[in-house]
C-alpha positions in Angstrom: 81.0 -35.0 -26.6 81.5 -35.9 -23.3 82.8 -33.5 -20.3 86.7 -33.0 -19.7 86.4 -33.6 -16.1 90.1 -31.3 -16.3 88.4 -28.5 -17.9 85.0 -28.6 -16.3 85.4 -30.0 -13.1 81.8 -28.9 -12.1 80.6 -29.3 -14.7 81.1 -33.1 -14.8 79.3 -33.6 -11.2 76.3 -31.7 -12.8 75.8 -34.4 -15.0 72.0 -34.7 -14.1 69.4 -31.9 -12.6 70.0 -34.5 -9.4 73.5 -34.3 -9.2 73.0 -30.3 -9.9 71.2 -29.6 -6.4 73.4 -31.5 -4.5 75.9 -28.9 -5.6 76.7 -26.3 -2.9 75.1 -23.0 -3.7 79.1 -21.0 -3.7 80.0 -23.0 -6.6 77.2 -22.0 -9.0 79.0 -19.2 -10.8 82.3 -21.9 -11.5 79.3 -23.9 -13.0 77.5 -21.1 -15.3 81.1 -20.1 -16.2 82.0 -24.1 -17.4 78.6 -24.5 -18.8 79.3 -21.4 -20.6 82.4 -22.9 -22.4 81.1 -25.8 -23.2 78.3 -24.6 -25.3 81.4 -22.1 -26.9 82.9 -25.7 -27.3 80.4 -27.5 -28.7 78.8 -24.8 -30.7 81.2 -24.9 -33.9 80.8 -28.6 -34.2 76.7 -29.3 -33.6 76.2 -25.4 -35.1 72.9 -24.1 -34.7 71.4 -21.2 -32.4 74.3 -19.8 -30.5 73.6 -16.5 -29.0 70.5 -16.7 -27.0 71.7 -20.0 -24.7 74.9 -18.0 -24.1 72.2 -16.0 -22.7 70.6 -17.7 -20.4 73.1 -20.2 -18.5 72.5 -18.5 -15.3 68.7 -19.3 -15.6 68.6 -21.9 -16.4 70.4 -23.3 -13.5 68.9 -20.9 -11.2 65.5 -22.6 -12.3 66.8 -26.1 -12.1 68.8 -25.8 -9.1 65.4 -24.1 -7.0 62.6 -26.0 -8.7 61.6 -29.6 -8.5 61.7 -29.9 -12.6 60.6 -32.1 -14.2 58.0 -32.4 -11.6 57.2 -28.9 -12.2 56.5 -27.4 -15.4 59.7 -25.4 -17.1 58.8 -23.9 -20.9 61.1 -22.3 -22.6 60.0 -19.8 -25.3 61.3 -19.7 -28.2 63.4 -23.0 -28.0 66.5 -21.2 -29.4 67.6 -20.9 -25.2 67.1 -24.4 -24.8 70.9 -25.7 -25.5 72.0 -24.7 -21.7 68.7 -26.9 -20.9 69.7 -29.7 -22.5 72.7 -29.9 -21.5 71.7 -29.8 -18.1 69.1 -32.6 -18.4 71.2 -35.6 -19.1 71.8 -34.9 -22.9 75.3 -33.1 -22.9 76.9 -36.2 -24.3 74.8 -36.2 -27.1 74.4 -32.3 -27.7 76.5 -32.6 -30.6 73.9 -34.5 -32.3 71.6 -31.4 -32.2 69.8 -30.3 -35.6 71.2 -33.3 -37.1 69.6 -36.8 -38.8 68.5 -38.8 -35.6 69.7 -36.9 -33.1 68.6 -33.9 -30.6 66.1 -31.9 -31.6 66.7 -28.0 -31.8 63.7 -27.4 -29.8 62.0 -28.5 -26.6 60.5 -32.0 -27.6 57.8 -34.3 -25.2 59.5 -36.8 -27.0 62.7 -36.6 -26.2 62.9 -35.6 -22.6 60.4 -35.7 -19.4 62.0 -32.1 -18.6 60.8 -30.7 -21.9 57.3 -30.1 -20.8 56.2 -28.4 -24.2 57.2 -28.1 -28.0 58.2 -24.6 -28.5 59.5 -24.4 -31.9 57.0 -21.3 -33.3 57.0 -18.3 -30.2 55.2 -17.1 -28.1 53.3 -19.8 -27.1 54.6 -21.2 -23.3 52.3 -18.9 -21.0 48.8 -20.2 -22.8 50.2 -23.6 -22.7 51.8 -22.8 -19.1 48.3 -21.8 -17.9 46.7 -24.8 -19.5 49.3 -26.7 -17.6 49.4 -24.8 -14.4 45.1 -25.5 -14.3 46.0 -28.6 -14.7 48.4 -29.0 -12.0 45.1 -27.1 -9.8 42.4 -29.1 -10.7 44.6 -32.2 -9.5 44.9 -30.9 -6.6 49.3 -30.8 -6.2 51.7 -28.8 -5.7 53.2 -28.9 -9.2 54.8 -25.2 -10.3 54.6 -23.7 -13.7 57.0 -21.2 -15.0 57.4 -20.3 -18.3 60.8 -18.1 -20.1 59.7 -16.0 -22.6 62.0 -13.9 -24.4 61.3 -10.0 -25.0 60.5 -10.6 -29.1 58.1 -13.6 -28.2 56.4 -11.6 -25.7 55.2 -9.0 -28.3 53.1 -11.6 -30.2 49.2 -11.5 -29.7 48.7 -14.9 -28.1 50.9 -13.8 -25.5 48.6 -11.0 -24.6 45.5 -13.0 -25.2 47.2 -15.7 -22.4 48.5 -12.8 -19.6 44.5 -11.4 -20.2 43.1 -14.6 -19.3 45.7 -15.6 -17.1 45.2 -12.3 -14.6 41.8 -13.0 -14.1 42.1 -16.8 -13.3 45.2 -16.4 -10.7 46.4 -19.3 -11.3 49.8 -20.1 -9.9 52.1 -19.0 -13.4 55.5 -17.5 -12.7 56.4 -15.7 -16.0 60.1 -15.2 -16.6 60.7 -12.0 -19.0 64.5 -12.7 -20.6 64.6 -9.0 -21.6 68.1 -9.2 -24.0 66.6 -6.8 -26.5 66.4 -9.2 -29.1 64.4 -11.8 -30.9 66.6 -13.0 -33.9 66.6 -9.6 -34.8 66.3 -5.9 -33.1 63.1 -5.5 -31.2 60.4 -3.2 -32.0 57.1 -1.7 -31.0 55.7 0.4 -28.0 56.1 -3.0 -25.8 59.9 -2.7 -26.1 60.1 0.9 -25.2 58.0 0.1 -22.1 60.4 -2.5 -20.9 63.0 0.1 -21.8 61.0 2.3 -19.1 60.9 -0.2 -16.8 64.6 -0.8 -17.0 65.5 3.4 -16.5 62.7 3.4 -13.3 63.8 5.7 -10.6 60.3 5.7 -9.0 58.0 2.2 -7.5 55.4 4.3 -9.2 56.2 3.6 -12.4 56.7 0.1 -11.9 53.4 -0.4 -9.4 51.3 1.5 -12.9 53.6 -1.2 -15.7 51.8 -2.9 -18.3 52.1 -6.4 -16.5 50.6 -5.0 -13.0 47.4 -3.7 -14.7 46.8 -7.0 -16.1 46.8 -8.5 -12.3 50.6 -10.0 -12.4 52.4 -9.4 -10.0 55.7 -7.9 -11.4 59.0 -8.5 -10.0 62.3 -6.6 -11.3 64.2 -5.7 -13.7 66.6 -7.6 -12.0 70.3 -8.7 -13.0 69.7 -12.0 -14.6 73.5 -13.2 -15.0 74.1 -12.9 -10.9 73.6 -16.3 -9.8 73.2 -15.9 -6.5 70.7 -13.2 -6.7 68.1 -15.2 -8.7 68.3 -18.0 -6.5 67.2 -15.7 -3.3 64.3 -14.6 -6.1 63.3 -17.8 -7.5 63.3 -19.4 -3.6 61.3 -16.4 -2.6 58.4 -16.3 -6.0 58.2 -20.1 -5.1 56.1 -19.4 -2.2 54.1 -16.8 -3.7 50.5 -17.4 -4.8 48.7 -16.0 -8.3 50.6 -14.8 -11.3 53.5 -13.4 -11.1 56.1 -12.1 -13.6 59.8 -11.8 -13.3 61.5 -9.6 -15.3 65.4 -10.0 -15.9 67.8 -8.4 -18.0 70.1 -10.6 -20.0 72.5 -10.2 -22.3 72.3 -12.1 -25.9 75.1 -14.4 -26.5 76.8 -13.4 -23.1 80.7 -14.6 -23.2 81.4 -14.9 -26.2 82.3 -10.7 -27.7 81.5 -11.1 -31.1 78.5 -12.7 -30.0 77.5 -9.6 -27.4 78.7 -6.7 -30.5 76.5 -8.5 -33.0 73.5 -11.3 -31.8 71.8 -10.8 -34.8 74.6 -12.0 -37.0 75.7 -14.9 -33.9 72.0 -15.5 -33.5 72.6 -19.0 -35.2 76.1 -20.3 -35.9 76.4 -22.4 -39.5 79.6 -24.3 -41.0 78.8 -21.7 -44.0 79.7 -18.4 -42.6 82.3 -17.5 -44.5 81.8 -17.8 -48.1 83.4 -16.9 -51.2 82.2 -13.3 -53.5 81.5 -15.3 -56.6 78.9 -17.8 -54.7 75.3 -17.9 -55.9 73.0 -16.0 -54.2 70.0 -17.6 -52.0 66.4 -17.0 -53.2 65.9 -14.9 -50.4 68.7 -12.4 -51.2 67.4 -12.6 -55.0 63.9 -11.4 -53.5 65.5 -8.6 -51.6 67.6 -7.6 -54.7 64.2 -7.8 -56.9 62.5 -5.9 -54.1 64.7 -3.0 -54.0 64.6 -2.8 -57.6 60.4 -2.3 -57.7 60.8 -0.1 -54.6 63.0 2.2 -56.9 60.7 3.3 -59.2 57.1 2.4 -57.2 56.8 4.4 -54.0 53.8 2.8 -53.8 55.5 -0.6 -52.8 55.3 -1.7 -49.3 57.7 -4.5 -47.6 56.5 -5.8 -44.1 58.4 -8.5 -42.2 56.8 -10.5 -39.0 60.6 -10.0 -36.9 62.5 -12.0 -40.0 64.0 -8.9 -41.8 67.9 -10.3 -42.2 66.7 -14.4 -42.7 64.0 -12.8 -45.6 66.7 -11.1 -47.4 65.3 -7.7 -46.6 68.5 -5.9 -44.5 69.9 -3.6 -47.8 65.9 -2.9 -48.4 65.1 -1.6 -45.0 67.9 0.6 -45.0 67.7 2.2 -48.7 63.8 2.0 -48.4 62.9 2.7 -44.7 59.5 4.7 -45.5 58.5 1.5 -47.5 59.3 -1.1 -45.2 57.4 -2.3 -41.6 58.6 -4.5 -39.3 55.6 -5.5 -37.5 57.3 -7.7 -34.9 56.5 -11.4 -33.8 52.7 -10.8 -35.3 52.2 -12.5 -38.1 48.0 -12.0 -38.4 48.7 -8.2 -37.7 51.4 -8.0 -40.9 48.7 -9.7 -42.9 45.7 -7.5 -41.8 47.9 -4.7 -41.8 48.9 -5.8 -45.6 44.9 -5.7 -46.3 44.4 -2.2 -45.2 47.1 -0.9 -47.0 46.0 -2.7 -50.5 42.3 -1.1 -49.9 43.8 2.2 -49.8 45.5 1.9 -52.7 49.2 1.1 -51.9 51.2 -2.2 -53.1 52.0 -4.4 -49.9 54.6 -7.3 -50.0 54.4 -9.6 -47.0 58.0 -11.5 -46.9 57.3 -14.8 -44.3 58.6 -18.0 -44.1 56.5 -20.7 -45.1 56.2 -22.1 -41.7 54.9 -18.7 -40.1 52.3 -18.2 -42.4 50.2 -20.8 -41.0 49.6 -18.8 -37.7 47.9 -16.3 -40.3 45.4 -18.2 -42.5 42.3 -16.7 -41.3 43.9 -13.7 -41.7 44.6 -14.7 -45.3 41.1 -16.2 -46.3 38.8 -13.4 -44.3 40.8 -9.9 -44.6 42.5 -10.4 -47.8 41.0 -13.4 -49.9 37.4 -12.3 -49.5 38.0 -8.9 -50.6 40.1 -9.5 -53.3 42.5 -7.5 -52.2 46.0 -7.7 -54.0 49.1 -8.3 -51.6 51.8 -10.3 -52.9 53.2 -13.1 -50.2 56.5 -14.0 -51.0 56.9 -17.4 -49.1 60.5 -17.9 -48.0 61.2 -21.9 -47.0 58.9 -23.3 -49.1 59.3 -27.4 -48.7 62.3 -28.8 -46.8 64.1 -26.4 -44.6 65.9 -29.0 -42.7 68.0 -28.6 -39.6 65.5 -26.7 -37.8 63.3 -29.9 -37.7 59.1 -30.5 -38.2 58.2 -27.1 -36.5 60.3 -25.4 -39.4 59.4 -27.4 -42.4 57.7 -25.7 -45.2 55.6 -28.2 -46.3 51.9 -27.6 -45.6 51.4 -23.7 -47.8 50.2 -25.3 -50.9 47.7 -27.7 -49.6 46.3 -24.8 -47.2 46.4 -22.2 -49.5 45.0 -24.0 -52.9 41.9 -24.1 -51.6 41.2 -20.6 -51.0 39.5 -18.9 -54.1 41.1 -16.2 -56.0 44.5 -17.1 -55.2 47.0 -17.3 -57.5 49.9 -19.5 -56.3 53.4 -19.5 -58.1 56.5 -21.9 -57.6 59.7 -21.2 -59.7 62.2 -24.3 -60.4 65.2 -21.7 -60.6 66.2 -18.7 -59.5 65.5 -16.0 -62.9 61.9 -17.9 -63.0 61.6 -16.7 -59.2 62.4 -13.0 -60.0 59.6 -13.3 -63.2 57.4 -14.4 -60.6 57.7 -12.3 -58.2 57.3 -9.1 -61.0 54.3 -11.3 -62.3 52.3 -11.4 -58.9 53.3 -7.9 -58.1 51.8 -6.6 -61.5 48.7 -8.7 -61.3 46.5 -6.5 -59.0 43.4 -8.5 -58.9 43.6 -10.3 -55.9 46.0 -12.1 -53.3 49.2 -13.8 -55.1 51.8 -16.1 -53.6 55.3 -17.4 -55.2 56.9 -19.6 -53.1 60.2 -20.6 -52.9 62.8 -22.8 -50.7 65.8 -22.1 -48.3 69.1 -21.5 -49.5 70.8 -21.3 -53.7 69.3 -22.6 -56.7 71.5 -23.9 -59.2 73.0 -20.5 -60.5 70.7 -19.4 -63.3 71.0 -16.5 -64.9 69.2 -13.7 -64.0 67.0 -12.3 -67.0 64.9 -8.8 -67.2 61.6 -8.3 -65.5 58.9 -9.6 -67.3 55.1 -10.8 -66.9 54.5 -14.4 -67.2 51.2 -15.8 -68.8 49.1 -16.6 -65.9 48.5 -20.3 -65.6 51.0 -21.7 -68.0 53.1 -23.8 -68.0 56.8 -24.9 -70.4 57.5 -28.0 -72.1 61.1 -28.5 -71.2 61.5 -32.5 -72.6 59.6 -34.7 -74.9 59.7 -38.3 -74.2 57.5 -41.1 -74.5 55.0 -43.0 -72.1 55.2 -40.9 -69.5 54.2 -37.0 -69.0 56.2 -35.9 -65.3 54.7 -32.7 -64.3 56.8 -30.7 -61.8 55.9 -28.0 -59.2 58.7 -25.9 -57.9 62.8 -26.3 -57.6 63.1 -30.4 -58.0 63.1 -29.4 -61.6 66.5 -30.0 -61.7 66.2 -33.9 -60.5 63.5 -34.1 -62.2 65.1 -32.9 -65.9 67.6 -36.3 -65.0 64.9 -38.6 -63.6 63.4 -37.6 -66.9 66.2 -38.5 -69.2 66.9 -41.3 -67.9 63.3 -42.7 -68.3 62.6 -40.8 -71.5 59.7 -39.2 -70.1 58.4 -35.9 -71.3 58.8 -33.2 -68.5 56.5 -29.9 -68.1 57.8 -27.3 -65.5 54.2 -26.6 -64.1 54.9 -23.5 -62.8 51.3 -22.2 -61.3 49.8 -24.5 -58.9 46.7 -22.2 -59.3 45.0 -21.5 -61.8 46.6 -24.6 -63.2 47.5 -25.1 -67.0 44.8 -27.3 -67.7 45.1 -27.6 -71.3 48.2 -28.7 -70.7 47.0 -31.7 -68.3 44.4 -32.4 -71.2 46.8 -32.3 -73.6 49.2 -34.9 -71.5 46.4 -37.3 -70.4 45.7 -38.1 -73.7 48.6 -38.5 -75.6 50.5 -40.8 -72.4 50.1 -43.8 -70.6 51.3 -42.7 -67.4 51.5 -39.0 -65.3 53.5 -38.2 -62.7 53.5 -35.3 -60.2 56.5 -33.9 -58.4 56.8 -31.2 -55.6 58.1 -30.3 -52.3 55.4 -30.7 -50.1 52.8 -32.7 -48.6 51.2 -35.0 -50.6 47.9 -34.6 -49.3 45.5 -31.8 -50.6 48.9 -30.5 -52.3 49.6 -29.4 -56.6 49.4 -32.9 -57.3 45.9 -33.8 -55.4 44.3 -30.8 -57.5 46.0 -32.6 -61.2 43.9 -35.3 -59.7 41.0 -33.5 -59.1 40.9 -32.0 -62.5 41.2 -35.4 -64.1 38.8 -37.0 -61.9 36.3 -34.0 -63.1 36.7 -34.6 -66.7 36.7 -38.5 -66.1 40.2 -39.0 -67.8 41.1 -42.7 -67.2 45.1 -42.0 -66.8 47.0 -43.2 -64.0 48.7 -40.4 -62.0 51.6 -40.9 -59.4 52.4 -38.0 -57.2 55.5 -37.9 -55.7 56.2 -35.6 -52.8 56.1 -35.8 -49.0 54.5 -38.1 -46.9 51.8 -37.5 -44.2 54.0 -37.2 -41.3 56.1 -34.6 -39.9 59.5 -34.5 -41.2 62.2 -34.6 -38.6 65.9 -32.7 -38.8 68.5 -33.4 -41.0 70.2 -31.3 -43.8 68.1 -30.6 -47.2 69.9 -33.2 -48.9 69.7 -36.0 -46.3 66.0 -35.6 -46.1 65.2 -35.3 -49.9 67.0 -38.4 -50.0 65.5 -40.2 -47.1 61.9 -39.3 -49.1 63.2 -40.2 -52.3 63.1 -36.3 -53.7 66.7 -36.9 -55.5 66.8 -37.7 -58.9 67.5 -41.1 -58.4 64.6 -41.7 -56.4 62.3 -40.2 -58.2 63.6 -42.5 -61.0 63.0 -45.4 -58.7 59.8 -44.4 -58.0 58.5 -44.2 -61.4 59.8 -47.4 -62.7 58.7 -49.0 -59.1 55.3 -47.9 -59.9 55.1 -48.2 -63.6 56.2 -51.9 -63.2 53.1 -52.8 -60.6 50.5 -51.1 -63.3 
């Protein structure tokens, strides 16, 4: 999309961070103002994270228009504020590409631009990777400036703290911009929150000379308006001079411009083509979690929901507000919700931990050390499991099962529908003997009906088809392509169900009454359900070959679910191909 030179005369001469400081300084607020439309423009086409850029236009160009980017280091964190950015770094005609199949990523990516210094997909990372950078920049001897915009959620995440401690002491020179908006996808929480809130209300320096930031040795600037223009300009001009670590505190508001936007950024946080659907559609496997959730709540006060800051995109928003003694929103802080988890399984209580796939990862020593190793019981239920799509490699869900297979005692679920889900999920909440995971993908399943609670034998598996030749064992929600894959070949078809303990009898049984077995799931390849089918029939020296089908080792890029299962050959078509490609080289 390119710019209507009629409609955004500015605009249009800003077409490069060049092109932007050559602009005189009294027509800045036209250009936030144009830049403003444009993304209201664009937005509805590319869809995608909406609120937070409408939040930011004015520092964005504040920061280009003072700062020698991309000479000097500009992170943004999270990337969801990154739009204006883009737009602003040569990529506007192609911002309608963004979260789409080959085009602009939805985050900051090395790849893709010199001005995206850093990846910042997952939070709360820029000011340890600022610092890295800013030492960097020190050690070489030049006059290169790192600043790093972190929003008010990512702030509250550990590594954060663990960066401003470290980064106090060195004094390096690290300008931290605080965008306080009050929000991270949803509501902020936590004592850090209602200290900025202090900060904000300060009548007295004193306050502000005793805030959390100055007793870690920044220097702290602010609150200051950060939608006048002009105002951060005479900041930024003046903090470029300054030595050490200083940080900048501005108050914003979240998906400025746009009213519906401003009266609700939790539900404008992100802007899909989906937004308005029908009564009768089929739920989403998170909404069938929260459902199942309130239902245990109901009748076992001993339940307890945490979220790590994902309490609407888990399903979890009726939950919180029937069940509000049960349910903990811990923030950005994903080891802390599992830790937290542990101590509240040793005393006794029944802790769920809703995270996305993705998330997770920043907790697995969390997983193996506090929870794993003491056998205690807390259920993860593990929303965007496999191909999440549009949010690109930092969002994929594809890594849990190879990561957490190996840890002992765990038992690890994946349901090919929706009822199967809700079994699961009563199944590793009744177990009680250790740490339990079901995982499950973004979005609807195929509309199954949903059946009473019940307990599922642990480690076993259904026989859904009988064929001939080949035995296609499947792991998770490409049941569905599989079942025609398996048709078509007239292959016998077992939906797997645990990926630990596995049905082993079943494998034996499989190995020796077919020629060929084949392995489906959602995930990486490597290490993944399919590696351990191998394992066990490299153990019991079966001589049957096995094909696993799944994801390749490499990070999967944006696109929607569909156009990725399809570039990977995850559709029941492919997977047909595959099998008969592989079967005819044997």
């Amino acid at each position: 999309m390119n710019f209507d030179i009629k409609k955004y005369p500015i605009l249009s001469l800003a077409d490069s961070v060049k092109n932007l400081r050559c602009l005189p300084i009294k027509k800045l607020p036209q250009l936030c103002c144009e830049l403003r439309q444009y993304l209201l423009d664009i937005i509805f086409v590319t869809e995608g994270h909406f609120a937070s850029g409408l939040g930011v236009v004015e520092i964005t160009v504040a920061l280009h228009y003072v700062y020698n980017t991309p000479f000097d280091n500009l992170l943004w964190d999270v990337g969801h504020q990154s739009y204006p950015h883009k737009i602003l770094t040569g990529r506007a005609a192609k911002i309608t590409s963004i979260r789409k199949k080959n085009g602009l990523h939805p985050f900051p990516f090395r790849e893709e631009s010199q001005y995206d210094t850093f990846g910042t997909g997952h939070s709360s990372t820029s000011i340890s990777a600022g610092l890295g950078l800013s030492i960097a920049a020190q050690k070489e001897g030049r006059n290169r400036k790192t600043i790093c915009v972190i929003g008010d959620g990512a702030i509250t995440a550990g590594i954060s703290f663990e960066a401003m401690n470290h980064a106090g002491i060195i004094q390096s020179d690290l300008l931290v911009i605080l965008n306080d908006n009050e929000m991270s996808i949803s509501k902020n929480i936590g004592a850090l929150s209602k200290h900025l809130k202090i900060l904000k209300n300060a009548k007295s320096s004193n306050i502000l000379k005793n805030s959390f930031f100055e007793n870690l040795s920044f220097q702290y600037l602010g609150p200051y308006d950060g939608h006048n223009i002009f105002n951060l300009i005479n900041l930024l001009k003046d903090i470029k001079n300054k030595k050490g670590s200083c940080l900048l505190h501005l108050v914003t508001k979240k998906g400025k411009g746009y009213p519906p936007a401003e009266l609700n950024p939790i539900k404008w946080h992100a802007v899909s083509k989906s937004t308005s659907l029908s009564a009768n559609r089929i739920p989403t496997y998170s909404e069938i979690f929260g459902s199942w959730l309130c239902e245990i709540a109901s009748i076992d006060k001993k339940l307890i929901a945490i979220t790590p800051a994902m309490c609407e995109g888990s399903g979890m928003s009726n939950f919180s507000r029937l069940f509000p003694n049960q349910y903990f929103d811990v923030a950005i802080a994903e080891q802390h919700a599992v830790t937290f988890a542990a101590g509240l399984a040793a005393a006794g209580y029944s802790p769920v931990v809703a995270i996305y796939s993705t998330f997770l990862q920043r907790s697995y020593d969390q997983i193996i050390h506090d929870v794993a190793l003491q056998k205690l019981s807390v259920l993860f239920a593990i929303d965007r499991g496999g191909i999440v799509g549009h949010d690109g490699p930092t969002h994929q869900g594809l890594f849990d099962l190879a990561y957490l297979r190996c840890i002992p005692g765990i038992v690890i679920m994946t349901p090919s529908n929706e009822n199967e889900c809700k079994q699961m999920l009563y199944t590793a909440y009744m177990h009680k003997k250790g740490p339990t995971v079901v995982r499950y993908p973004k979005g609807t399943g195929i509309g199954e009906l949903l059946m009473p609670m019940r307990v599922i034998p642990l480690g076993k598996s259904v026989l859904k088809r009988v064929g001939h030749k080949i035995a296609i064992l499947n792991f998770g929600t490409l049941l569905s392509s599989a079942v025609l894959a398996a048709n078509n070949l007239n292959a016998t078809l077992v939906d797997m169900r645990f990926v630990k303990p596995l049905d082993t009898n079943m494998i034996l049984k499989l190995s020796s009454q077919y020629q060929f077995l084949v392995t489906i799931e959602e995930g990486i390849i490597s290490g993944g359900a399919g590696s351990s089918v191998n394992e066990f029939i490299m153990l019991k020296k079966i001589l049957v070959p096995v094909l696993n089908i799944g994801l390749p080792d490499t990070f999967i890029s944006q696109g929607s679910q569909h156009e990725i299962k399809y570039n990977y050959e995850l559709h029941a078509e492919g997977i047909e191909k595959k099998i008969f490609s592989w079967i005819s080289s044997c």
